[in-house]
ROSE-4610 file (N, C-alpha, C; in Angstrom, 1 decimal, always signed):
// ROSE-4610
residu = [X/X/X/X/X/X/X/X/X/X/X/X/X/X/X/X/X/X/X/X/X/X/X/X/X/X/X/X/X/X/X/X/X/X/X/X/X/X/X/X/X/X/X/X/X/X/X/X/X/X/X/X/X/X/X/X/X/X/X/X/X/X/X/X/X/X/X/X/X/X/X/X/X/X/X/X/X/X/X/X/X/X/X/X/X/X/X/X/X/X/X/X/X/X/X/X/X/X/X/X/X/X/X/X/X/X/X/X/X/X/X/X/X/X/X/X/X/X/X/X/X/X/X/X/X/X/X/X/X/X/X/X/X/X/X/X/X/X/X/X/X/X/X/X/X/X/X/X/X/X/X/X/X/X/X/X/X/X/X/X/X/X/X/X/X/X/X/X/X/X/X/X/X/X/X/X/X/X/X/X/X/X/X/X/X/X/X/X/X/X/X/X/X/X/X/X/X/X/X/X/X/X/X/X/X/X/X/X/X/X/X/X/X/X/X/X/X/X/X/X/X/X/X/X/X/X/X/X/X/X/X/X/X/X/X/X/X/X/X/X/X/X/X/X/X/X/X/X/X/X/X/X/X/X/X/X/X/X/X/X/X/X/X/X/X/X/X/X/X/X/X/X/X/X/X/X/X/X/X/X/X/X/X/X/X/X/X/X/X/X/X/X/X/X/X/X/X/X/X/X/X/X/X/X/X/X/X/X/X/X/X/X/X/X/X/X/X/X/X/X/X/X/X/X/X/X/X/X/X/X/X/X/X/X/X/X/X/X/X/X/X/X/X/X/X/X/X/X/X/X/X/X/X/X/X/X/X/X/X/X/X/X/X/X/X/X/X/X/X/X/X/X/X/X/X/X/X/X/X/X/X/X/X/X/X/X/X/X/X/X/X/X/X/X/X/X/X/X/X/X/X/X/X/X/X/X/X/X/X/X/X/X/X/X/X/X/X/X/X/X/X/X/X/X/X/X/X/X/X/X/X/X/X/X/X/X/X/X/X/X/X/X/X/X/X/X/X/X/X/X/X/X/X/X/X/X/X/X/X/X/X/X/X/X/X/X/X/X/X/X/X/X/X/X/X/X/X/X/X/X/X/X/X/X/X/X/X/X/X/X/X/X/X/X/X/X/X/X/X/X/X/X/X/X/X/X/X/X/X/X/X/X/X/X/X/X/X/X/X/X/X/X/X/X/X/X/X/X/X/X/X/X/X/X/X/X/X/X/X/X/X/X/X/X/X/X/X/X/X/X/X/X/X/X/X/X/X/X/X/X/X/X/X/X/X/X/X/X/X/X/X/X/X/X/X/X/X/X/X/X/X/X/X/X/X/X/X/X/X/X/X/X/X/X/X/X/X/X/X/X/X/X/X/X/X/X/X/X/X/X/X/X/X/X/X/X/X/X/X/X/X/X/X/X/X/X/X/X/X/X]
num = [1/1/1/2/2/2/3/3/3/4/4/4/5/5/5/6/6/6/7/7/7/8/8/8/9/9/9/10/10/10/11/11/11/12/12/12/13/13/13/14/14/14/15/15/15/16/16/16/17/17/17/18/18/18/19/19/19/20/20/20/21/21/21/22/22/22/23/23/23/24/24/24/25/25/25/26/26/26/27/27/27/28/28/28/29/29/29/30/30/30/31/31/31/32/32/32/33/33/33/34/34/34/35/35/35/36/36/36/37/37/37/38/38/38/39/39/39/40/40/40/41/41/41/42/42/42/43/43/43/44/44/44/45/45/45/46/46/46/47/47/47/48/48/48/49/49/49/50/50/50/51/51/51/52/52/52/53/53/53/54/54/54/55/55/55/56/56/56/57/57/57/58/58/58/59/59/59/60/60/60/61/61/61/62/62/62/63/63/63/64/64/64/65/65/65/66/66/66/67/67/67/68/68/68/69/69/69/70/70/70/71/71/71/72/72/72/73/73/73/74/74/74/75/75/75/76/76/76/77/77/77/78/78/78/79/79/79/80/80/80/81/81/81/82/82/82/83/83/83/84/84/84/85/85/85/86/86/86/87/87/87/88/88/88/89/89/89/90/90/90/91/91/91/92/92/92/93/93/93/94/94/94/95/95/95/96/96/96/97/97/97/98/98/98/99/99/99/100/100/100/101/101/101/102/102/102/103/103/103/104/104/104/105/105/105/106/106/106/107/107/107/108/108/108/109/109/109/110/110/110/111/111/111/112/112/112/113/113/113/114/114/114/115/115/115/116/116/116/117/117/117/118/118/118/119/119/119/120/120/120/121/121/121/122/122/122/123/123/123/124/124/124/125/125/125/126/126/126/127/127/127/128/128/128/129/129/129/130/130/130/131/131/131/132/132/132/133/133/133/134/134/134/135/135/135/136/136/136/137/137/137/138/138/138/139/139/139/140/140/140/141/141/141/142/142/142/143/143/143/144/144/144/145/145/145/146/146/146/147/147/147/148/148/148/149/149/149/150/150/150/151/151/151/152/152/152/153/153/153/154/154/154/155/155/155/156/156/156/157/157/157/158/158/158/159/159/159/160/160/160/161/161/161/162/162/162/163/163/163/164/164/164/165/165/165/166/166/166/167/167/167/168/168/168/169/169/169/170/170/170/171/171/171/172/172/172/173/173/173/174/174/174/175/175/175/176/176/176/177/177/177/178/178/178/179/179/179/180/180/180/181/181/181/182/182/182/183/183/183/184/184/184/185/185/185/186/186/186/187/187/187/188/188/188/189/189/189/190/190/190/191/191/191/192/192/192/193/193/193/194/194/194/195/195/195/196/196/196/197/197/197/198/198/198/199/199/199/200/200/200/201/201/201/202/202/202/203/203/203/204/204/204/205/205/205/206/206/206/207/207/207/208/208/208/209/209/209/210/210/210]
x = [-9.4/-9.9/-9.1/-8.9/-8.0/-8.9/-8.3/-8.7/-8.7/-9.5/-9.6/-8.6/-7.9/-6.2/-5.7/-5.4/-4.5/-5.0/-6.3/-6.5/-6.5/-6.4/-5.8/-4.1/-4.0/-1.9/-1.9/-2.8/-2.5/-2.9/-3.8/-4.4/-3.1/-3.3/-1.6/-0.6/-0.2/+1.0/+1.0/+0.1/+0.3/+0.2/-0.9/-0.9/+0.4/+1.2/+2.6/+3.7/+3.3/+4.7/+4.2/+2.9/+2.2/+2.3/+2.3/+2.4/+4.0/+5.1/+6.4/+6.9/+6.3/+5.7/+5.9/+4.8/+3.8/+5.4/+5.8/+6.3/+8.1/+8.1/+8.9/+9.0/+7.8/+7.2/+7.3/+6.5/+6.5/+7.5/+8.8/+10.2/+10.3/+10.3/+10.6/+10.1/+8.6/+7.9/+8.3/+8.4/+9.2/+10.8/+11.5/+12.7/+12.7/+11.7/+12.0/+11.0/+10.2/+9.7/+11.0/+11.5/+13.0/+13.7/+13.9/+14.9/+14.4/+13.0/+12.6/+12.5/+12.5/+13.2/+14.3/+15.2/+16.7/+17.3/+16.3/+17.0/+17.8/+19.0/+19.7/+19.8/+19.8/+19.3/+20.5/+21.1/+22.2/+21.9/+22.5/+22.2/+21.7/+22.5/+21.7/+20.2/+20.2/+18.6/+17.5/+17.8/+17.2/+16.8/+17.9/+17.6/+16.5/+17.0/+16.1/+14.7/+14.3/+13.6/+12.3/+13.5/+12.4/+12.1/+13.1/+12.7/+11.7/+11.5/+9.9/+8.9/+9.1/+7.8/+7.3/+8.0/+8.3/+7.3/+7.8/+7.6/+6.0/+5.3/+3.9/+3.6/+3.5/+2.9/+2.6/+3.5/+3.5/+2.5/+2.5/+1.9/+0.2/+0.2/-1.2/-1.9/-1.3/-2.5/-2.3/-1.4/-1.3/-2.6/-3.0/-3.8/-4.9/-5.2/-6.4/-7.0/-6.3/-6.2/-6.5/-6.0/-6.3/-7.8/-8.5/-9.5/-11.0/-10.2/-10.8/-11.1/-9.7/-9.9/-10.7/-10.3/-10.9/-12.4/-12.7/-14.3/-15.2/-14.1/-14.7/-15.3/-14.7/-15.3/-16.3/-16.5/-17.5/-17.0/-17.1/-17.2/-16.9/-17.2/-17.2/-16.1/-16.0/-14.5/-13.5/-13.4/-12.4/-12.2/-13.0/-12.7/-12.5/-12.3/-12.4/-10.7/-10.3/-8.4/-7.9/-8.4/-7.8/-7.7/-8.5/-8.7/-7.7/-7.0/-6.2/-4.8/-4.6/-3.7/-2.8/-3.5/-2.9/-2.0/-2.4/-2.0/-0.7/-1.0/+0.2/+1.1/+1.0/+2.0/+2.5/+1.8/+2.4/+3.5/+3.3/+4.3/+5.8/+5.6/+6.1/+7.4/+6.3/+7.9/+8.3/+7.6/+8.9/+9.8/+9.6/+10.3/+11.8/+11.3/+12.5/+13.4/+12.0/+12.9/+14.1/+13.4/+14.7/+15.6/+15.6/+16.7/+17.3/+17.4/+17.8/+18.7/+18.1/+19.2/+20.0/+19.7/+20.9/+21.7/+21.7/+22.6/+23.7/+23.1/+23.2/+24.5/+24.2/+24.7/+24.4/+22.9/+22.8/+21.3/+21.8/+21.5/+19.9/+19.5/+17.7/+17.5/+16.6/+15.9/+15.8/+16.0/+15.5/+13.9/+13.2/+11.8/+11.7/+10.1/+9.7/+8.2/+8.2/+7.2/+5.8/+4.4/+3.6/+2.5/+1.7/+0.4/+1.5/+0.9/+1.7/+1.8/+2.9/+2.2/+1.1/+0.9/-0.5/-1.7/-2.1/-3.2/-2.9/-1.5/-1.8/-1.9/-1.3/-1.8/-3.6/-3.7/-5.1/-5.9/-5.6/-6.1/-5.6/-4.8/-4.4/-5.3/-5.9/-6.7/-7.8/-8.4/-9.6/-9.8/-8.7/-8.7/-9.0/-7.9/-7.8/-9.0/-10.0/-10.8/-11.9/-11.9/-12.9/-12.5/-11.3/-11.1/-11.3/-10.8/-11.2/-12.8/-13.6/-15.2/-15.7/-15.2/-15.1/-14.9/-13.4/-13.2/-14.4/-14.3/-15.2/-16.7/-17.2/-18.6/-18.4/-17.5/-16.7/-16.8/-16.2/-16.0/-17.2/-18.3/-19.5/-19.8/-20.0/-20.4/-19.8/-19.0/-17.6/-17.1/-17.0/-16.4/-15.5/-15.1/-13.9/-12.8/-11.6/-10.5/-10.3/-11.5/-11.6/-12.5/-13.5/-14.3/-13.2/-12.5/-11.1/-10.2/-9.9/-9.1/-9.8/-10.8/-11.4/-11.9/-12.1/-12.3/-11.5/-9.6/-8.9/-8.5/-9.0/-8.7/-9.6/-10.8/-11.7/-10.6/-11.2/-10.8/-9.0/-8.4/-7.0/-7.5/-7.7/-8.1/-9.0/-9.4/-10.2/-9.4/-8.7/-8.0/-6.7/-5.9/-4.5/-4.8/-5.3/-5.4/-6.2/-6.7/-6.4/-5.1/-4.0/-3.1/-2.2/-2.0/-0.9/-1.3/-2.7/-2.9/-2.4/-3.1/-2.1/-0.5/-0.3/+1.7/+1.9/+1.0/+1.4/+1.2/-0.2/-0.4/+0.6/+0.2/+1.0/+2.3/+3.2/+4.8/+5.1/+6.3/+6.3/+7.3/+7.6/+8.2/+7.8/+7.0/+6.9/+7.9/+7.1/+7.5/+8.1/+8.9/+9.9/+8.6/+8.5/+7.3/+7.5/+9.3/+9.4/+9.1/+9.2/+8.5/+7.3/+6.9/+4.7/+4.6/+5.0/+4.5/+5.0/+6.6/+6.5/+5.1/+5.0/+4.1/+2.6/+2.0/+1.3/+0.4/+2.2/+2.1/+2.2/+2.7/+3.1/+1.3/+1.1/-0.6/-1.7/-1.8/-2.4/-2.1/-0.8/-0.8/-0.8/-0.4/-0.8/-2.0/-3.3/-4.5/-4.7/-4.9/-5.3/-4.3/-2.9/-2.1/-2.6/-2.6/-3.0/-4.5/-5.1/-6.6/-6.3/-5.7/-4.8/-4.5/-3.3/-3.0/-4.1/-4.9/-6.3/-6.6/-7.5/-8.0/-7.2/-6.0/-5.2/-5.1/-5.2/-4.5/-6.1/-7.3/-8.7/-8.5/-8.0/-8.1/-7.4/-5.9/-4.7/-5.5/-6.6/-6.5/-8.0/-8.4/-9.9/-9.3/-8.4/-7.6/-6.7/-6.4/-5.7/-6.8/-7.7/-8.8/-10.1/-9.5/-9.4/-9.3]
y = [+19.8/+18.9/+17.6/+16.8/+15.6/+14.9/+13.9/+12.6/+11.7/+10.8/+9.9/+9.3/+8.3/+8.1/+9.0/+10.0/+11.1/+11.7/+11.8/+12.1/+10.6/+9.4/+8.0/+8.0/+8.4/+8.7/+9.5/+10.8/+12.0/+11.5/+10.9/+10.6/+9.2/+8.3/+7.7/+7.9/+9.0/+9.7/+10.6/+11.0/+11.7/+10.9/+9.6/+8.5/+8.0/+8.0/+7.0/+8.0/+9.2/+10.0/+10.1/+10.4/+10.4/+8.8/+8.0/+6.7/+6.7/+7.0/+7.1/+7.6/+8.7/+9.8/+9.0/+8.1/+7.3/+6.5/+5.8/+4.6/+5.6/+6.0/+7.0/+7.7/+8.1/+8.4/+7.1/+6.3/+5.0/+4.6/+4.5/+3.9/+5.4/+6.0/+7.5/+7.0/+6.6/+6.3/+5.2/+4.5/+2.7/+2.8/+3.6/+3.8/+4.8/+5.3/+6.0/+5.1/+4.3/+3.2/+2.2/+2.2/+1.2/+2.2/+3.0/+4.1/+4.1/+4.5/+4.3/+3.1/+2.1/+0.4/+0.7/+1.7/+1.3/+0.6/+0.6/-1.2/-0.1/-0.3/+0.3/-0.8/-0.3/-0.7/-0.6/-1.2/-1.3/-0.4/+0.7/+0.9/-0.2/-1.0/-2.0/-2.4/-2.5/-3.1/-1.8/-0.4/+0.6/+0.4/+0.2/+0.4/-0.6/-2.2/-3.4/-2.9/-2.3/-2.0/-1.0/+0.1/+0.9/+0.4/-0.1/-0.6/-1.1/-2.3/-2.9/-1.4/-1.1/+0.4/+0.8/+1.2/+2.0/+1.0/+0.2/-0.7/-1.4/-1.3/-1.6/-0.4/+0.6/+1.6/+1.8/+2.2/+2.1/+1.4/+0.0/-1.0/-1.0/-1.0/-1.2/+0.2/+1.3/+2.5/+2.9/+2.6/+2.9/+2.3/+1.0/-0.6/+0.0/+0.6/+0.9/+2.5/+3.3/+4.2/+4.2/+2.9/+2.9/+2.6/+1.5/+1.5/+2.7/+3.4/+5.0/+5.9/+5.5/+6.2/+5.9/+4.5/+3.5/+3.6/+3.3/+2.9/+4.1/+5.4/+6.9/+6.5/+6.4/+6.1/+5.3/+4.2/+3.4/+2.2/+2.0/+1.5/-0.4/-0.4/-2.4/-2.5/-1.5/-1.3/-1.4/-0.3/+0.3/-1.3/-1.7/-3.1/-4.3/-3.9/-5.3/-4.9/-4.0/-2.9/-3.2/-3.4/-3.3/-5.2/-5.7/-7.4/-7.7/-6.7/-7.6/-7.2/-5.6/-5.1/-5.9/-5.7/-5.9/-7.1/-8.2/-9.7/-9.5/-8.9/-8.5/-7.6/-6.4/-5.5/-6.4/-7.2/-7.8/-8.9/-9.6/-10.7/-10.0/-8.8/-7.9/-7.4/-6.7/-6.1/-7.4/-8.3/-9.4/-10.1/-9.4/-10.4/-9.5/-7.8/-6.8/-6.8/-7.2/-7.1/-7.9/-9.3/-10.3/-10.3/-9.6/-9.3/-7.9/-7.2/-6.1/-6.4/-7.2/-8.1/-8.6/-9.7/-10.3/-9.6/-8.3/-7.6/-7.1/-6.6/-6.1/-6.7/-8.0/-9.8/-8.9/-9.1/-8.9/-9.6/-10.6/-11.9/-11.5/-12.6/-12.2/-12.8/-12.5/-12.2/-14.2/-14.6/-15.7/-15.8/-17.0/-16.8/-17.0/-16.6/-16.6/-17.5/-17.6/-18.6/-17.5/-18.1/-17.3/-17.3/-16.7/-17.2/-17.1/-18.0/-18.1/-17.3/-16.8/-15.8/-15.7/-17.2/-17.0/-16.5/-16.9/-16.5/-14.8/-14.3/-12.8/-11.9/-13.0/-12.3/-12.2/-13.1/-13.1/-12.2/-11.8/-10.9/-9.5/-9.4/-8.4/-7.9/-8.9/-8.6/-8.1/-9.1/-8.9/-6.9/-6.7/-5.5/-4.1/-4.3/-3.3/-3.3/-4.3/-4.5/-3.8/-3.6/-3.0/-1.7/-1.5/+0.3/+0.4/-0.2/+0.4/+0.6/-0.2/+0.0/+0.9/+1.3/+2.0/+3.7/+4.0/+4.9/+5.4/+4.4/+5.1/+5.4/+4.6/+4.8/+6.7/+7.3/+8.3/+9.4/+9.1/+9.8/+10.2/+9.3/+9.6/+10.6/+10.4/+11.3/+12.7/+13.0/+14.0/+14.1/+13.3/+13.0/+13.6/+14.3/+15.5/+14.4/+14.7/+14.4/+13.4/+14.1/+13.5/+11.9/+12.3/+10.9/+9.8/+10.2/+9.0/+8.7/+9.1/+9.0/+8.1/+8.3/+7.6/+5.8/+6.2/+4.9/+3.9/+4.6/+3.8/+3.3/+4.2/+3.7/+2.5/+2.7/+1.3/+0.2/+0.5/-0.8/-1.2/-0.5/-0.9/-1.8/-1.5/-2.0/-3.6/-3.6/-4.7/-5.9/-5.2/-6.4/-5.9/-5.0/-4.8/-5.7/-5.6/-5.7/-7.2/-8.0/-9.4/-9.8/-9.5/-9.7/-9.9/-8.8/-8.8/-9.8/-10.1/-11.1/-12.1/-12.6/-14.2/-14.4/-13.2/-13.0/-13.4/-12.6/-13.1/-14.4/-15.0/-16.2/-17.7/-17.2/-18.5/-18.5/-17.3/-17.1/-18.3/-19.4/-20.1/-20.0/-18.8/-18.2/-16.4/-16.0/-14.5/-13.6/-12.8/-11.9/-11.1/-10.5/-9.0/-8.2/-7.2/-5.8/-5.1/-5.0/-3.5/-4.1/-5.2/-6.3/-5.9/-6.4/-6.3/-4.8/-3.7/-2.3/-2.0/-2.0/-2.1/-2.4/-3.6/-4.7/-3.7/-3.1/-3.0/-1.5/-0.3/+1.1/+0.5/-0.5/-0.3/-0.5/-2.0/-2.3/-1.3/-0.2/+0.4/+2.0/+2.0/+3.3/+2.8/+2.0/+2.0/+2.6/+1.6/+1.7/+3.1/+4.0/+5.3/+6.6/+5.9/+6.5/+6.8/+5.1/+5.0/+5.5/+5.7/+6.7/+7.9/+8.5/+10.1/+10.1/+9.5/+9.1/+9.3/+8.3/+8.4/+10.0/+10.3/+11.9/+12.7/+12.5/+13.9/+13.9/+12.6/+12.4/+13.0/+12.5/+12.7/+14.9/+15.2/+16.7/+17.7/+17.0/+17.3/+17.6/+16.5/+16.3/+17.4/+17.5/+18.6/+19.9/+20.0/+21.6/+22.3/+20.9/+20.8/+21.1/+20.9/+20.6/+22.6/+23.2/+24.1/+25.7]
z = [-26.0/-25.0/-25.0/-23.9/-23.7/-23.9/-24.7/-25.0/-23.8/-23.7/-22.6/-22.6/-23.3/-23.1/-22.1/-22.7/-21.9/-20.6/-20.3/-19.2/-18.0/-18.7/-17.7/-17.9/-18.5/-18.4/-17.2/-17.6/-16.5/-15.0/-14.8/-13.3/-12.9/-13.9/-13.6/-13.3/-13.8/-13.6/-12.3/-12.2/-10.8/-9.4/-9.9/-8.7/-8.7/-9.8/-9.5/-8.3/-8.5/-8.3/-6.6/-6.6/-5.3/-4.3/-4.8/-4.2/-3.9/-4.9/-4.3/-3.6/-2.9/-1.8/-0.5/-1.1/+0.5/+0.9/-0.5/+0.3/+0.5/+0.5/+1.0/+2.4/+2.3/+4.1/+4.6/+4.4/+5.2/+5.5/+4.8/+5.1/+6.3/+6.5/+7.2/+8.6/+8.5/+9.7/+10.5/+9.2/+10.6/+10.5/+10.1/+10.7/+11.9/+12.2/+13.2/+14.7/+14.0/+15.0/+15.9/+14.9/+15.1/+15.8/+15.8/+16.4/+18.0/+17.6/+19.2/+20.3/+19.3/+20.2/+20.2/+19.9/+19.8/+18.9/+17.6/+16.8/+15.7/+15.0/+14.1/+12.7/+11.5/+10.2/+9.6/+8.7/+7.9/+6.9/+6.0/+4.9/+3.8/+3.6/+3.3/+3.1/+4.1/+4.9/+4.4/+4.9/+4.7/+2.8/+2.4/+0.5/+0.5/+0.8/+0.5/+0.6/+1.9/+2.5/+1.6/+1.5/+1.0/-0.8/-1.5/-3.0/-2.8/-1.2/-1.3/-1.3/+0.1/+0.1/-1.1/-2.1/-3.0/-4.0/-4.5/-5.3/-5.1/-3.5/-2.9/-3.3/-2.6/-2.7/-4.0/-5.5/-6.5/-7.6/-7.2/-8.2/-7.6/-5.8/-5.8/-5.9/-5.9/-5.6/-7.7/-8.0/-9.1/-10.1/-9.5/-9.7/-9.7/-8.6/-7.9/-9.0/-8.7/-9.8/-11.7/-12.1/-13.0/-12.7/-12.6/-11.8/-11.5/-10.9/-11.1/-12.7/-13.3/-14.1/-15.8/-15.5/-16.8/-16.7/-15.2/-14.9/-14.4/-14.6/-14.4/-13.0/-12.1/-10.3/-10.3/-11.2/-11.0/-9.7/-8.7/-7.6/-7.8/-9.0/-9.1/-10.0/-10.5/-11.5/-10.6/-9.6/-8.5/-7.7/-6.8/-6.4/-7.3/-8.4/-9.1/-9.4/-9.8/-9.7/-8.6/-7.7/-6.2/-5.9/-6.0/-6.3/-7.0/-7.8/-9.0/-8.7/-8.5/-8.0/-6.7/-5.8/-4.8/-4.6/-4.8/-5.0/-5.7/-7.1/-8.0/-7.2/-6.9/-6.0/-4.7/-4.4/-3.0/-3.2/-4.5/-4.9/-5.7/-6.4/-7.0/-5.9/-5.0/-4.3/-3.4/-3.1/-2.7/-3.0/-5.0/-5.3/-5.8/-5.5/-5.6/-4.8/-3.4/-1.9/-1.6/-2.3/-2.1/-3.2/-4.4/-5.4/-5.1/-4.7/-3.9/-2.8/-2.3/-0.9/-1.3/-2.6/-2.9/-3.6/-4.4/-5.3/-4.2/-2.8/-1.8/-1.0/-1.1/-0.1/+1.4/+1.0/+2.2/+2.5/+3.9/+4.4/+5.0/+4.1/+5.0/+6.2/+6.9/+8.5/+8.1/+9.9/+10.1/+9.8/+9.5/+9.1/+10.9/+10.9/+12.5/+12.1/+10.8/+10.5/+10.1/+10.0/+9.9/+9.0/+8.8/+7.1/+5.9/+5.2/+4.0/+3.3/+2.2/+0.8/+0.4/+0.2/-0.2/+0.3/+1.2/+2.4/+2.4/+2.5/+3.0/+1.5/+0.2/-1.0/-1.3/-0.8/-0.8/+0.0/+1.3/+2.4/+1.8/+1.2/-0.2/-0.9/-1.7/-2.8/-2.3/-0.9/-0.4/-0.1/+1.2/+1.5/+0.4/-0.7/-1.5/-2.8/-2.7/-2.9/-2.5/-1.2/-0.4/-0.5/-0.6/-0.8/-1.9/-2.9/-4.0/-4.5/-3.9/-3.9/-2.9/-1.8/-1.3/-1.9/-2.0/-2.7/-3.8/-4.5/-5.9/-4.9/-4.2/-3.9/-3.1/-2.7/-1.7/-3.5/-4.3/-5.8/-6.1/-6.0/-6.5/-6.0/-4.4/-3.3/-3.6/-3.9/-3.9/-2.7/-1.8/-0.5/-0.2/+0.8/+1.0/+1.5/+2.0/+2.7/+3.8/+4.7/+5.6/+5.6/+4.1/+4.6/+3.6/+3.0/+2.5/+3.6/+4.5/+5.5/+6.2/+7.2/+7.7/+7.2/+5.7/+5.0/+5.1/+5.2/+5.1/+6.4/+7.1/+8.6/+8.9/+8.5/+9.1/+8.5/+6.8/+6.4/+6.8/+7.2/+7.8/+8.9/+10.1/+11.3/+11.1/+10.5/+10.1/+9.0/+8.2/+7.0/+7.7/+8.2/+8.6/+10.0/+10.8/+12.1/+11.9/+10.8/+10.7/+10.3/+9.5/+9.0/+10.3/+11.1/+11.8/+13.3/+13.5/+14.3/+13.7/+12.5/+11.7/+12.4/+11.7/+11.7/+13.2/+14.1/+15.7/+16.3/+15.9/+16.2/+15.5/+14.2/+13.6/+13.1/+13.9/+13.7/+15.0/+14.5/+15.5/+16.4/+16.0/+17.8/+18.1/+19.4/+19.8/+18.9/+18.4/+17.1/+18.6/+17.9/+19.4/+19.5/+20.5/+20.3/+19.6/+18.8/+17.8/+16.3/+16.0/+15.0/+14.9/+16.0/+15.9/+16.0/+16.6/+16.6/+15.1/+14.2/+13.4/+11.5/+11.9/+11.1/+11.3/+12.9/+13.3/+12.0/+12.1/+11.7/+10.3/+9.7/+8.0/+8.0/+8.5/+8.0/+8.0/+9.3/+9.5/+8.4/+8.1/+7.5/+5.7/+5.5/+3.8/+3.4/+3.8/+3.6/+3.5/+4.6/+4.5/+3.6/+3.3/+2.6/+1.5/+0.9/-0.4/-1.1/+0.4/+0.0/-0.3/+0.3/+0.1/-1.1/-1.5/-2.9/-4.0/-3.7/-4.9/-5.0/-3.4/-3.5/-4.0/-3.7/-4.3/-5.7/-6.3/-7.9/-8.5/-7.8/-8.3/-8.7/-7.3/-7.1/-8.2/-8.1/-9.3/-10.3/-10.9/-12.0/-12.4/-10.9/-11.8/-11.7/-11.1/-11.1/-12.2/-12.8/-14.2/-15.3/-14.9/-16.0/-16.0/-15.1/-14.2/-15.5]
């Protein structure tokens, strides 16, 4: 029988490799966003790019996951992981993104202005917060596939779809459309990614146990 240790390594382990997945797809998804504006990406830009995906995806569902596995789906555990996570993952890969550029010399984006780090580290915490209390409340249930998807979809639309209004309003010049459609699919598709992520690492791990 596995020791609890080992069965939080194992559910970690499989959320890590599973989240490098997500942010893998996601670089997949908005280069092909940009393709269909016609916008073309430097190799460069693509690596910078996806080390961030990679590096988000990674820290917060990983966050959230521990979360799951320490507080065995307890729901105040799971948002209190996701509270802590997310803030941390979000300052994390910006701080890859911009050391990756520079290893790179390769020149970052004019600012267009916008909420601060702070404000959207915080809309961070808040969001993945809610999934993560979310989620676990979904664990208890034994909630299939579909009611994790859905979960991530509300709460995207609601904390994604405040985020990318900020970015539009208080950027102090009109973001382009392939910018905002861009900004629009990363916001909207993490959240429900990274619910995927959870169920499957949850599923992995009772089938292992099998």
């Amino acid at each position: 029988m596995k020791t609890n240790n080992a069965k939080l390594s194992d559910t970690l382990l499989k959320a890590a490799w599973l989240a490098v997945l997500l942010g893998l797809g996601m670089e997949v998804v908005l280069l092909g966003v940009a393709a269909g504006f016609k916008n073309s990406m430097t190799t460069q830009a693509i690596v910078a790019d996806l080390v961030q995906k990679i590096s988000w995806s990674t820290f917060v569902c990983v966050g959230v996951a521990v979360g799951t596995a320490a507080g065995k789906m307890r729901p105040q555990f799971m948002g209190l992981a996701g509270l802590i996570a997310a803030p941390v993952a979000f300052n994390i890969s910006k701080v890859l993104h911009k050391s990756t550029s520079q290893a790179l010399s390769l020149a970052g984006p004019a600012s267009a202005g916008g909420p601060s780090p702070v404000l959207l580290a915080f809309l961070k915490g808040l969001e993945y917060a809610v999934l993560g209390f979310v989620i676990g409340q979904l664990g208890k249930k034994a909630a299939g596939l579909r009611a994790h998807v859905l979960a991530g979809f509300v709460i995207a639309l609601v904390f994604g779809g405040t985020i990318v209004y900020l970015m539009a309003t208080m950027a102090t010049k009109p973001l382009p459309l392939a910018g905002l459609v861009s900004k629009s699919v990363n916001e909207l598709l993490f959240p429900i990614g990274c619910s995927i992520v959870l169920f499957a690492a949850q599923k992995l791990g009772e089938m292992k146990k099998i």
